[in-house]
Chimera marker file (.cmm) of the C-alpha trace (Angstrom):
<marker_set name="trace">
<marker id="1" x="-75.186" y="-7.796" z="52.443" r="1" g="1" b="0" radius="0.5"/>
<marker id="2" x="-71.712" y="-8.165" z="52.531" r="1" g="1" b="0" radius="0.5"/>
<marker id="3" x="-68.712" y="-6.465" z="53.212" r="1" g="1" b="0" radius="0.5"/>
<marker id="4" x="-67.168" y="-5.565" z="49.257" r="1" g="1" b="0" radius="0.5"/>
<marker id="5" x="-63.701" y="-3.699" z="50.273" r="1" g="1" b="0" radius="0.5"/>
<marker id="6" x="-61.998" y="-4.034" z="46.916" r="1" g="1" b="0" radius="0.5"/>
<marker id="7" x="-64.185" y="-6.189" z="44.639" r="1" g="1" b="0" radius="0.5"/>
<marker id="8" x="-65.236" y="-5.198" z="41.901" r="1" g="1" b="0" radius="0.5"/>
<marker id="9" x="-68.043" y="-6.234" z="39.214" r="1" g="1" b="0" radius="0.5"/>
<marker id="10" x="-67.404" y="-6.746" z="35.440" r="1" g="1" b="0" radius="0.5"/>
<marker id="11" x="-69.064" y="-3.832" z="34.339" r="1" g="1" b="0" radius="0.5"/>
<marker id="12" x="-66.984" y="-1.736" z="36.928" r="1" g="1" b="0" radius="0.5"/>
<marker id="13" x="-63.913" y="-3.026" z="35.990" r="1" g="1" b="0" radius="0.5"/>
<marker id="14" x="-64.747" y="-2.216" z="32.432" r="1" g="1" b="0" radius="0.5"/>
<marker id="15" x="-65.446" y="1.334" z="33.060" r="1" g="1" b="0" radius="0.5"/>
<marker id="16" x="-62.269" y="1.664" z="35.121" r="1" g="1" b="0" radius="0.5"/>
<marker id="17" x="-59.968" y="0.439" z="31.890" r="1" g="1" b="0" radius="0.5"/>
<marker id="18" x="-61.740" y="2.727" z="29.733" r="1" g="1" b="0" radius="0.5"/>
<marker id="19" x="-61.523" y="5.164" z="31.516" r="1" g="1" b="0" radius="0.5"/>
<marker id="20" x="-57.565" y="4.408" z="32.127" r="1" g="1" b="0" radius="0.5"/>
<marker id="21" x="-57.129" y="3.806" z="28.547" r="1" g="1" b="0" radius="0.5"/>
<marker id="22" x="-59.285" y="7.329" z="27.877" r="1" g="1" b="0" radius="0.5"/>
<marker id="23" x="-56.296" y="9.018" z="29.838" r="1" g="1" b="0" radius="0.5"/>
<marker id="24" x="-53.739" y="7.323" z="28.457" r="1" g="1" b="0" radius="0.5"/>
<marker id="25" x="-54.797" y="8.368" z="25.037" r="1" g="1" b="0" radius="0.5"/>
<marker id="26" x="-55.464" y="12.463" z="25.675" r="1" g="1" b="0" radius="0.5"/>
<marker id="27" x="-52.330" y="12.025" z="27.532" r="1" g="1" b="0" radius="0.5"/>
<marker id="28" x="-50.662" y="11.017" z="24.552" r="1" g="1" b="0" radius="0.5"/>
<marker id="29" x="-52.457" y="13.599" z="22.557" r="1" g="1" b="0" radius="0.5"/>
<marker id="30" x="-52.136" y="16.612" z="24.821" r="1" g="1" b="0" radius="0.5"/>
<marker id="31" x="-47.940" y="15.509" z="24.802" r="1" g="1" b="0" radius="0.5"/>
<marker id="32" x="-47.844" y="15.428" z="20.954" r="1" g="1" b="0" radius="0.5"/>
<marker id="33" x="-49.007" y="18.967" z="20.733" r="1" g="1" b="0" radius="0.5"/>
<marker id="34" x="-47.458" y="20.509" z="23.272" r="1" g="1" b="0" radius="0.5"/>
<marker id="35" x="-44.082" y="18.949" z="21.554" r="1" g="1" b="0" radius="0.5"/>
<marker id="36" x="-44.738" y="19.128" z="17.736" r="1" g="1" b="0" radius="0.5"/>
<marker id="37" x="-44.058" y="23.181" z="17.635" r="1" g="1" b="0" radius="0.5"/>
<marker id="38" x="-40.889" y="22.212" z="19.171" r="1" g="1" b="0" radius="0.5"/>
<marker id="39" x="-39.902" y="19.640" z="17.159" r="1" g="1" b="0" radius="0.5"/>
<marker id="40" x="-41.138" y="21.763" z="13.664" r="1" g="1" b="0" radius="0.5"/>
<marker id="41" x="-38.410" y="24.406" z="14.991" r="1" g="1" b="0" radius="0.5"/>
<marker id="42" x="-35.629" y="22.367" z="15.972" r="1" g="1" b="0" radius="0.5"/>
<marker id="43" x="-36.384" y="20.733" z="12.459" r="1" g="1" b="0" radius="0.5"/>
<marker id="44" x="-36.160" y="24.058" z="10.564" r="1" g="1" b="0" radius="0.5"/>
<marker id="45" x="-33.086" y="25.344" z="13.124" r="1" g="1" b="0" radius="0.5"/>
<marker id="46" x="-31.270" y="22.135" z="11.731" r="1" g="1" b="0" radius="0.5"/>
<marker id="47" x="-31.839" y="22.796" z="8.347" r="1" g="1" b="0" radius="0.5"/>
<marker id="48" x="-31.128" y="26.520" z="8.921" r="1" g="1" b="0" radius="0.5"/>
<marker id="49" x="-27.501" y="25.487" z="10.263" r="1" g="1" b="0" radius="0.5"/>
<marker id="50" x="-26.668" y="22.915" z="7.550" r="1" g="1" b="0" radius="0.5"/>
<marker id="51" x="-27.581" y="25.525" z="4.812" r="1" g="1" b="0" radius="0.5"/>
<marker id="52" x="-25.033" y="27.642" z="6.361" r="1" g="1" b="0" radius="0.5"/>
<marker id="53" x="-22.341" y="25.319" z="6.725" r="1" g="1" b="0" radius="0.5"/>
<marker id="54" x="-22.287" y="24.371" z="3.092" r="1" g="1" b="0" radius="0.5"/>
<marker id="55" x="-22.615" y="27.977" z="2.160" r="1" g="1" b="0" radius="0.5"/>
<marker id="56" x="-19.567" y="28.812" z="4.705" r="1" g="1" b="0" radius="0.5"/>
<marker id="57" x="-17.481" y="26.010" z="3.074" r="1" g="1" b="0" radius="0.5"/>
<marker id="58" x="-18.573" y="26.740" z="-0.281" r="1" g="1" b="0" radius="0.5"/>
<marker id="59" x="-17.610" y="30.575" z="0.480" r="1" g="1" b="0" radius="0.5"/>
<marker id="60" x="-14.130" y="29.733" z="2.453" r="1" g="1" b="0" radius="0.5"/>
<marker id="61" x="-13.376" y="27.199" z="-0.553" r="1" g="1" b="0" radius="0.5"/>
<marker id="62" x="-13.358" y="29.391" z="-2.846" r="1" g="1" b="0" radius="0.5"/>
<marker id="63" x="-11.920" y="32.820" z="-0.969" r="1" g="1" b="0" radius="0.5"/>
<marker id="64" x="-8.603" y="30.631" z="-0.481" r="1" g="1" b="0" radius="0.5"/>
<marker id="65" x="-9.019" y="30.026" z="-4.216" r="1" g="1" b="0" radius="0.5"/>
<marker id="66" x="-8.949" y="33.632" z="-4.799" r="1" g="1" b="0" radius="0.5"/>
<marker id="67" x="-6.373" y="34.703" z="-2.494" r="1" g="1" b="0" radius="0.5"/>
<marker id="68" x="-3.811" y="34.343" z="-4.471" r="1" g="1" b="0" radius="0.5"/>
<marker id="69" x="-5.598" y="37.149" z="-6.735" r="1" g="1" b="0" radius="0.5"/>
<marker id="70" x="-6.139" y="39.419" z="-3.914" r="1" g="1" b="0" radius="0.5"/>
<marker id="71" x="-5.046" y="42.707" z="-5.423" r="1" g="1" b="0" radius="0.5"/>
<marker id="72" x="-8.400" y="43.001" z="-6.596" r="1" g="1" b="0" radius="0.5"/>
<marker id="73" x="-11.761" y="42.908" z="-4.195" r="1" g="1" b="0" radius="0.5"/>
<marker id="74" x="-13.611" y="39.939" z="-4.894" r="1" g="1" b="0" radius="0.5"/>
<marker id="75" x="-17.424" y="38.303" z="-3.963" r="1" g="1" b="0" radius="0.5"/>
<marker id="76" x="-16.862" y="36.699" z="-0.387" r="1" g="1" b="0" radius="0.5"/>
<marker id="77" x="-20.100" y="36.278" z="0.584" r="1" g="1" b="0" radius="0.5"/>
<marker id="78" x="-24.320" y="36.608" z="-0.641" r="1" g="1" b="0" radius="0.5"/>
<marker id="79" x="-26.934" y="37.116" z="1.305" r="1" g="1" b="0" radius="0.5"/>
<marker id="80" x="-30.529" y="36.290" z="0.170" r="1" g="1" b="0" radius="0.5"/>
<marker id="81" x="-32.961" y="37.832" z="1.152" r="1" g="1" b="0" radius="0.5"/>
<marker id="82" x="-36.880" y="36.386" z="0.357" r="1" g="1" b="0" radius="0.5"/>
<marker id="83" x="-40.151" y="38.051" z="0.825" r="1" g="1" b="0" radius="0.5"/>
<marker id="84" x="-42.305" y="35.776" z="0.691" r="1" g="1" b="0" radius="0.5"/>
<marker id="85" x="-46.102" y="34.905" z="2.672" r="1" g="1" b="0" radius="0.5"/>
<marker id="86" x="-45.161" y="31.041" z="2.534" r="1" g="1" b="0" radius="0.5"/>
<marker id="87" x="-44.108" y="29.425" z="5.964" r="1" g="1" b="0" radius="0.5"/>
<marker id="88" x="-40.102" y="29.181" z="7.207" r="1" g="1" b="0" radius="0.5"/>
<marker id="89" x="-39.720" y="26.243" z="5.313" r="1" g="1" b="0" radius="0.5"/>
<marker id="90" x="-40.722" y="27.298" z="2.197" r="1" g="1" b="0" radius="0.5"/>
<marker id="91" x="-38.636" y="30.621" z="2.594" r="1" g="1" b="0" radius="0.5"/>
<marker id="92" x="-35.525" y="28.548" z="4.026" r="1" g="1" b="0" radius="0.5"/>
<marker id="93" x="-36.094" y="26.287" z="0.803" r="1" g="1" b="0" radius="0.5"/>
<marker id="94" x="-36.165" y="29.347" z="-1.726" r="1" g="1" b="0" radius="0.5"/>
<marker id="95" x="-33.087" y="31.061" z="0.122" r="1" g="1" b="0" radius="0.5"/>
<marker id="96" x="-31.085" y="27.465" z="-0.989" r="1" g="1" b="0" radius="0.5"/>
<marker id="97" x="-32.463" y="27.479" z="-4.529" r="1" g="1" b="0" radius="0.5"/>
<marker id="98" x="-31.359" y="31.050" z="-5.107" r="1" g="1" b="0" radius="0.5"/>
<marker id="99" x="-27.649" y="30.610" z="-3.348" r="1" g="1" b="0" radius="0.5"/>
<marker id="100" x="-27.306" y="27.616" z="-5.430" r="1" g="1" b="0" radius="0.5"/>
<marker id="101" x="-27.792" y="29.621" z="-8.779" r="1" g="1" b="0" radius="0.5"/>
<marker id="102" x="-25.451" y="32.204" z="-7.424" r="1" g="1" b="0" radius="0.5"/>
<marker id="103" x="-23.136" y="30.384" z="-5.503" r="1" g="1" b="0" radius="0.5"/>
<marker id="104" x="-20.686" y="30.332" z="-8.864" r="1" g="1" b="0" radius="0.5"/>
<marker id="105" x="-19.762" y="34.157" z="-8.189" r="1" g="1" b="0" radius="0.5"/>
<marker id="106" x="-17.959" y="33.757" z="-5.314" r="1" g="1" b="0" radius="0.5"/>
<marker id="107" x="-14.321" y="34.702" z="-5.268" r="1" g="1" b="0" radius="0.5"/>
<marker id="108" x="-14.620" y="36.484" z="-8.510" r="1" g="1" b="0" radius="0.5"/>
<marker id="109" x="-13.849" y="39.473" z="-8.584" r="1" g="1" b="0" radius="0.5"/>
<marker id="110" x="-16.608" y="42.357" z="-8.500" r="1" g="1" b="0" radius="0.5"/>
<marker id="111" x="-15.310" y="44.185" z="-11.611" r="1" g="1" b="0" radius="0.5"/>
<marker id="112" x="-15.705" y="40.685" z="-13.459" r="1" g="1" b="0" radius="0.5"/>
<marker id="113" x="-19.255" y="39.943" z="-12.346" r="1" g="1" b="0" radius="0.5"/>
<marker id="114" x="-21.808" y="40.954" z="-14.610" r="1" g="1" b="0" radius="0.5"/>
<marker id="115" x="-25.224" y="42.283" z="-12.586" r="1" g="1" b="0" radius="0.5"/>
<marker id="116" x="-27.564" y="42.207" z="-15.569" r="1" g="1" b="0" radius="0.5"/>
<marker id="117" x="-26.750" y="38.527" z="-15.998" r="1" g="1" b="0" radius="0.5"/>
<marker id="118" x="-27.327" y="37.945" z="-12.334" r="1" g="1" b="0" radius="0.5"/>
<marker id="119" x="-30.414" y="39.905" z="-12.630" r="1" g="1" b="0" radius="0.5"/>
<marker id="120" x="-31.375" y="37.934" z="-15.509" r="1" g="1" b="0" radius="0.5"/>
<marker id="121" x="-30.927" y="34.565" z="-13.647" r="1" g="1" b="0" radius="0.5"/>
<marker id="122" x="-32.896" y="35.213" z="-11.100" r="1" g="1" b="0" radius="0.5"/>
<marker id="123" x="-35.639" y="37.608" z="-12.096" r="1" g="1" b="0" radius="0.5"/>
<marker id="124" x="-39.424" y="35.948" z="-13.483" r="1" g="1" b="0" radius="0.5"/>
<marker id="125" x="-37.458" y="32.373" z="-12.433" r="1" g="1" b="0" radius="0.5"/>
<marker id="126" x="-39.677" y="29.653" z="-11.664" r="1" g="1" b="0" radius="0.5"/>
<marker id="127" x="-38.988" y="27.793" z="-8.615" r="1" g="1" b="0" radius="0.5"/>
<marker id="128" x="-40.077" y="24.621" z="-8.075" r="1" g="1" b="0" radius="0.5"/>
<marker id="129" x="-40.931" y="23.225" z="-3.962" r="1" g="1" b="0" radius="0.5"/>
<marker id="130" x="-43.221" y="20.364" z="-2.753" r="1" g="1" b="0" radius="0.5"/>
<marker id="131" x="-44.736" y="20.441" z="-6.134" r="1" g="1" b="0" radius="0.5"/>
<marker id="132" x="-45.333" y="23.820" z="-5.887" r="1" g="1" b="0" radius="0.5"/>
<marker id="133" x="-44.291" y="26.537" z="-8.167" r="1" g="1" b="0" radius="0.5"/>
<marker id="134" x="-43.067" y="30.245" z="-6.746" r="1" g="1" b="0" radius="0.5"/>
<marker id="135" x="-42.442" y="33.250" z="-9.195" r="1" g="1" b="0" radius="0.5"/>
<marker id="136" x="-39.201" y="35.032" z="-8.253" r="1" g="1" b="0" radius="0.5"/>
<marker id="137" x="-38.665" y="38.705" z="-9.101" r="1" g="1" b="0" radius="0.5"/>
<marker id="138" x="-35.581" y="40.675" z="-8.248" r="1" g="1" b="0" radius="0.5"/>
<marker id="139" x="-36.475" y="43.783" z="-6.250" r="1" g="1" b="0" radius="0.5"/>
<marker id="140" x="-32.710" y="44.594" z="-5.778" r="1" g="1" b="0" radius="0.5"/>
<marker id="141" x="-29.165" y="43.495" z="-5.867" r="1" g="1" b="0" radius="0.5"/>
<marker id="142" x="-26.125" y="45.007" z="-3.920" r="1" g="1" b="0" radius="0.5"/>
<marker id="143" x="-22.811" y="43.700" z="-5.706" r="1" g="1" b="0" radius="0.5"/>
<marker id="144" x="-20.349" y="44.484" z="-2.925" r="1" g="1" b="0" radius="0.5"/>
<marker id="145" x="-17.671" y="42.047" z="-1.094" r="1" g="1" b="0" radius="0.5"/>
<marker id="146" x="-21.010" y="40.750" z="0.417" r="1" g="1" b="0" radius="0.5"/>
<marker id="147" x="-23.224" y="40.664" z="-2.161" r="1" g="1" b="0" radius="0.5"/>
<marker id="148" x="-27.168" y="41.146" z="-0.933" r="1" g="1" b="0" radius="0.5"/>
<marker id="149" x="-30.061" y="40.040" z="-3.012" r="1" g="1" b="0" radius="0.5"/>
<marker id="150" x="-33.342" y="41.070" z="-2.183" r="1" g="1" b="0" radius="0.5"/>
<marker id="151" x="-36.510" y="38.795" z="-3.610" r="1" g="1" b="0" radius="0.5"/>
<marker id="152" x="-40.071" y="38.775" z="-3.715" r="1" g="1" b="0" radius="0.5"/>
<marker id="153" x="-41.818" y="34.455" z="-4.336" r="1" g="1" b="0" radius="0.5"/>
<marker id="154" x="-45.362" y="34.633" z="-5.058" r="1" g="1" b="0" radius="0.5"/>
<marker id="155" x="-46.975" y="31.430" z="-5.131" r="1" g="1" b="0" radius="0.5"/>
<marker id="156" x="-47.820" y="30.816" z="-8.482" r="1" g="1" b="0" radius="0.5"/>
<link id1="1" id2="2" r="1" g="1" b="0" radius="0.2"/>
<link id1="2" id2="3" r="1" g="1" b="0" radius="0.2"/>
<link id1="3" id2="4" r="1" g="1" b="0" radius="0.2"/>
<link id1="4" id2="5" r="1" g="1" b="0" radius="0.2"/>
<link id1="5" id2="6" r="1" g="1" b="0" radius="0.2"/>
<link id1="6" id2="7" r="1" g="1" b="0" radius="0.2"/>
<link id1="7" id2="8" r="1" g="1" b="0" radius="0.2"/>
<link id1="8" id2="9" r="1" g="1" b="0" radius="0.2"/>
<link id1="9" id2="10" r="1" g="1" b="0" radius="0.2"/>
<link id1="10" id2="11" r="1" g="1" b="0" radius="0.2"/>
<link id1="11" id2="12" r="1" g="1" b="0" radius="0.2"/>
<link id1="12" id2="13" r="1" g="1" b="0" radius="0.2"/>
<link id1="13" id2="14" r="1" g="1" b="0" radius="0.2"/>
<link id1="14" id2="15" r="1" g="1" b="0" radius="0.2"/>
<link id1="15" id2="16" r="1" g="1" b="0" radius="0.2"/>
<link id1="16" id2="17" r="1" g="1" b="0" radius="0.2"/>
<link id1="17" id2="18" r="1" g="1" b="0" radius="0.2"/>
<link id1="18" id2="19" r="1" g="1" b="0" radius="0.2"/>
<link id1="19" id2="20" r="1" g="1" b="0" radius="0.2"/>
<link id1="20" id2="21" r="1" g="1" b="0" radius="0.2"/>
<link id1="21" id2="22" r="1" g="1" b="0" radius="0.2"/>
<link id1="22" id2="23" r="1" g="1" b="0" radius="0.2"/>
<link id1="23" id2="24" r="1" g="1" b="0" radius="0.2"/>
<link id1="24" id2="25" r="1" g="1" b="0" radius="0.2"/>
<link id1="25" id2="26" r="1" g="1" b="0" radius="0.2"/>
<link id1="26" id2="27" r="1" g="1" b="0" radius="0.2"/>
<link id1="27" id2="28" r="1" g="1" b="0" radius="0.2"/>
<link id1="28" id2="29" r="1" g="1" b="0" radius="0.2"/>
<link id1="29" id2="30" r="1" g="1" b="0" radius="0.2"/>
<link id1="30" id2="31" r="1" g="1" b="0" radius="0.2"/>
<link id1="31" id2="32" r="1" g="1" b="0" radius="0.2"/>
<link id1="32" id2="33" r="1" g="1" b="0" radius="0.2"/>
<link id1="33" id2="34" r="1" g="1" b="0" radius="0.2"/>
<link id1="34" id2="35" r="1" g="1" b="0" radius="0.2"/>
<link id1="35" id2="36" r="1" g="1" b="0" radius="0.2"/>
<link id1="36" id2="37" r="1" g="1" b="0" radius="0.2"/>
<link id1="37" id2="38" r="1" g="1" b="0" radius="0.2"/>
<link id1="38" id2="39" r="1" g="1" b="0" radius="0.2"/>
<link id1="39" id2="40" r="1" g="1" b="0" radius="0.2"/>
<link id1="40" id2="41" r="1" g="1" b="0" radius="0.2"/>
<link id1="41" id2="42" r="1" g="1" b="0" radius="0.2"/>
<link id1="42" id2="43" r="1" g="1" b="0" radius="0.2"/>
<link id1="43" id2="44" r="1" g="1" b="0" radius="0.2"/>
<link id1="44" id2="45" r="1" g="1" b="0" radius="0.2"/>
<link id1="45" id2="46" r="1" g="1" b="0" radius="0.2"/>
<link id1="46" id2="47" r="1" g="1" b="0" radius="0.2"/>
<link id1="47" id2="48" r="1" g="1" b="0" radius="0.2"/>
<link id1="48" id2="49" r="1" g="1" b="0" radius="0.2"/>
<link id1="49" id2="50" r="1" g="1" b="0" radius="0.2"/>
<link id1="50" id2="51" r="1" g="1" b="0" radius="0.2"/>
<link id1="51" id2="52" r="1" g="1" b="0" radius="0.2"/>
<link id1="52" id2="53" r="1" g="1" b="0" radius="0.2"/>
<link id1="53" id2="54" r="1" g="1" b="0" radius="0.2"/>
<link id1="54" id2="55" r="1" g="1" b="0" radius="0.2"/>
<link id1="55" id2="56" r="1" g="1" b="0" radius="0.2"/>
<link id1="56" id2="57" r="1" g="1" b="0" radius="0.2"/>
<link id1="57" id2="58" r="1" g="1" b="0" radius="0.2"/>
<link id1="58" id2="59" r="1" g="1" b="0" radius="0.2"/>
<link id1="59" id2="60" r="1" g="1" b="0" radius="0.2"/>
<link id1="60" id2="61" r="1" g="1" b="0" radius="0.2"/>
<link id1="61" id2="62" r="1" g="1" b="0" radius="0.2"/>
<link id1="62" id2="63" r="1" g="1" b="0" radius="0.2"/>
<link id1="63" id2="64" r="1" g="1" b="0" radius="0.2"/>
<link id1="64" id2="65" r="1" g="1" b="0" radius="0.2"/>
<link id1="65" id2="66" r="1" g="1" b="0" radius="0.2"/>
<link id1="66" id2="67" r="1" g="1" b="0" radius="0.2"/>
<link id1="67" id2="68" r="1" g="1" b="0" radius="0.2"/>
<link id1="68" id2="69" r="1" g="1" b="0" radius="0.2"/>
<link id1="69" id2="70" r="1" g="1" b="0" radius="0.2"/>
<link id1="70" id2="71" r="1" g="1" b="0" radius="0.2"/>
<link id1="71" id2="72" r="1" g="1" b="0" radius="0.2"/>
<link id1="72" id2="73" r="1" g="1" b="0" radius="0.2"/>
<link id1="73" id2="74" r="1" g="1" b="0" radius="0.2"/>
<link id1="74" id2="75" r="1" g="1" b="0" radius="0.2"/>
<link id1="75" id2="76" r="1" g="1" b="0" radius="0.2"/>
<link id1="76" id2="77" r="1" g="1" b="0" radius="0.2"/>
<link id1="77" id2="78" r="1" g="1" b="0" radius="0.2"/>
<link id1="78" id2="79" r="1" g="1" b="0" radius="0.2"/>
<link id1="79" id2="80" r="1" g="1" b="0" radius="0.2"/>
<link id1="80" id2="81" r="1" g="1" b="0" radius="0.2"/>
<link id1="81" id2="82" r="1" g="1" b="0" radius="0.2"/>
<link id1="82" id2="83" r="1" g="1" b="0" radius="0.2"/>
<link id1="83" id2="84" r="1" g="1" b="0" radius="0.2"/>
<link id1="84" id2="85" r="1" g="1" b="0" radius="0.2"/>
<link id1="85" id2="86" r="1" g="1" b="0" radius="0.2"/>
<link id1="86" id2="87" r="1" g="1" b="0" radius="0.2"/>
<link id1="87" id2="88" r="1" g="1" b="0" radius="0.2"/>
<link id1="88" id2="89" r="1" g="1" b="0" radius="0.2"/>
<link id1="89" id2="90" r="1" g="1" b="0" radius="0.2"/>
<link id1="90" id2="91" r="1" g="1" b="0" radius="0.2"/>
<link id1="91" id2="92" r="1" g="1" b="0" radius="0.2"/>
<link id1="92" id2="93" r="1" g="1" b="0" radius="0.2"/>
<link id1="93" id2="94" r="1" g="1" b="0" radius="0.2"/>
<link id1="94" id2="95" r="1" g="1" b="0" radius="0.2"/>
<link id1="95" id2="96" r="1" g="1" b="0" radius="0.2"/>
<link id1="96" id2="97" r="1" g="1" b="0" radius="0.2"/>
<link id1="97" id2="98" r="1" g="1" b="0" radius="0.2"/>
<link id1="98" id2="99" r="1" g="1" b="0" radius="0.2"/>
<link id1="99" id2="100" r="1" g="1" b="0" radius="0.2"/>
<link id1="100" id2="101" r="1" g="1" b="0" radius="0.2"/>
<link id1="101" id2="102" r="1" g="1" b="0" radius="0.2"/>
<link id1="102" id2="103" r="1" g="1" b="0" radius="0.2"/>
<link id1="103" id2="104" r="1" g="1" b="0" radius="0.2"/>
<link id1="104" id2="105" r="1" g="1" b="0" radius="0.2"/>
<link id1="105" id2="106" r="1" g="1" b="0" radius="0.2"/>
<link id1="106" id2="107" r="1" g="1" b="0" radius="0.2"/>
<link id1="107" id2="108" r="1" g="1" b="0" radius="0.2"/>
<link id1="108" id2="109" r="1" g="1" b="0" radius="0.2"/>
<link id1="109" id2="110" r="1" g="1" b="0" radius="0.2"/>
<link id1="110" id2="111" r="1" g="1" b="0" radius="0.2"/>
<link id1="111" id2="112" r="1" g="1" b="0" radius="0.2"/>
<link id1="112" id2="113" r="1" g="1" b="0" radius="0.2"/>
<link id1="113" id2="114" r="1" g="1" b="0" radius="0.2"/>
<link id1="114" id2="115" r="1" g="1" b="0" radius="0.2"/>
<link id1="115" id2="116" r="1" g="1" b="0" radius="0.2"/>
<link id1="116" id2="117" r="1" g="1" b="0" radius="0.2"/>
<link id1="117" id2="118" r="1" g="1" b="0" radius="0.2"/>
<link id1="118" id2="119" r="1" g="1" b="0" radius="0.2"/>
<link id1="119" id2="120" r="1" g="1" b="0" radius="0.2"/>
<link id1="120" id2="121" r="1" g="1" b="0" radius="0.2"/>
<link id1="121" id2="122" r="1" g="1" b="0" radius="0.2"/>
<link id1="122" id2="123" r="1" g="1" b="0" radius="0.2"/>
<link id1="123" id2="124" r="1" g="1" b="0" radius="0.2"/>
<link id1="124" id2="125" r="1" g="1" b="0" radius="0.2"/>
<link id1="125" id2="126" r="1" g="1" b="0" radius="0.2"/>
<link id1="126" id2="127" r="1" g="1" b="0" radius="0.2"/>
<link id1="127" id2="128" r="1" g="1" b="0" radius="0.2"/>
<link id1="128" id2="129" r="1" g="1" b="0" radius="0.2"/>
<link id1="129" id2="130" r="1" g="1" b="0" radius="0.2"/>
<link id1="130" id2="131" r="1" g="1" b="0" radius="0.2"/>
<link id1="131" id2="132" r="1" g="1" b="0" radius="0.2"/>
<link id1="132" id2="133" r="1" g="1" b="0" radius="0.2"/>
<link id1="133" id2="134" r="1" g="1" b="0" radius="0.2"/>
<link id1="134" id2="135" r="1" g="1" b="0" radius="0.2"/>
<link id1="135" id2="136" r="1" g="1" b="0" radius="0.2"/>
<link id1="136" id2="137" r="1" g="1" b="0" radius="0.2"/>
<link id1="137" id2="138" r="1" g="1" b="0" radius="0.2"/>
<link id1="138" id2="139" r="1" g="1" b="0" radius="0.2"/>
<link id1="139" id2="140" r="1" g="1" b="0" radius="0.2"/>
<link id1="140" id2="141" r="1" g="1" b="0" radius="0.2"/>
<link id1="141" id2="142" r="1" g="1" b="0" radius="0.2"/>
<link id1="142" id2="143" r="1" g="1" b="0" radius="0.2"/>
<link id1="143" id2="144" r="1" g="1" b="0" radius="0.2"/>
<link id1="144" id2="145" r="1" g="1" b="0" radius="0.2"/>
<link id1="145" id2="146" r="1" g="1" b="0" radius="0.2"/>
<link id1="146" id2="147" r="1" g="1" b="0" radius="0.2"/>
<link id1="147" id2="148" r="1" g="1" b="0" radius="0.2"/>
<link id1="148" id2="149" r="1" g="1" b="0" radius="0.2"/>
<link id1="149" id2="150" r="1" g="1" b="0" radius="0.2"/>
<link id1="150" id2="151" r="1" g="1" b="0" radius="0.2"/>
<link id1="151" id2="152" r="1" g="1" b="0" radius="0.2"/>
<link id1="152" id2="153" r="1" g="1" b="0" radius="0.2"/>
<link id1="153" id2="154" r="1" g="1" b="0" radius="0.2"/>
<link id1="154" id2="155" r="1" g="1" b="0" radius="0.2"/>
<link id1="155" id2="156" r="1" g="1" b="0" radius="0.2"/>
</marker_set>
């Protein structure tokens, strides 16, 4: 018998790639789930921040709009508030939906806003995400400089 310092039979070198290519692929695997949590929040953090740059532009276009009229106190900002047992995207989705039907009231002044029609709006309002629909009901509105409106979705 010979000496066999590094050779290597078929069937050896056939377990040592498949074995190599078995690591390789929980590798891969063990990397994608250590990452994807990550990624799913800086996803949502992104989405957070653009949400509140078009709210903060829609809310600064419209305050220099209104300062001409500033003898009287007007809407500057809203604040939604959802209660909800959907995931962060959902909720992040809903919060949009709702500024968007409110968005209108800002610079106006408080005297001029009506809160039954705002209540009206927004209460028993179907919302529609990812094909899904979520009741909204109105558990309470604060009309104030920064108006806060507090909502319950149940997925319908």
């Amino acid at each position: 018998m010979g000496f066999r310092f590094l050779s290597l039979t078929k069937t050896d070198f056939f377990r040592l790639l498949s074995a190599f290519l078995l690591g390789m692929i929980l590798g891969a695997l063990t990397l994608n789930l250590v990452t994807a949590q990550y990624i799913d929040d800086l996803i949502y953090e992104n989405k957070e921040l653009n949400n509140r740059i078009k709210s903060k532009d829609n809310e600064l276009k419209k305050l220099e709009e209104s300062l001409t009229n500033r003898k009287w106190r007007v809407v500057q900002r809203i604040k939604i508030l959802v209660e909800t047992e959907e995931n962060k995207h959902v909720k992040q989705e809903l919060e949009l939906e709702i500024y968007e039907l409110l968005k209108s009231i800002i610079g106006r002044q408080m005297s001029k806003v009506d809160g039954t029609l705002i209540s009206n709006t927004i209460d028993d309002r179907i919302i529609v995400i990812e094909d899904e629909n979520y009741q909204i009901n109105l558990i309470w509105l604060l009309l104030q400089e920064e108006t806060v409106v507090k909502i319950k979705a149940i997925h319908s």
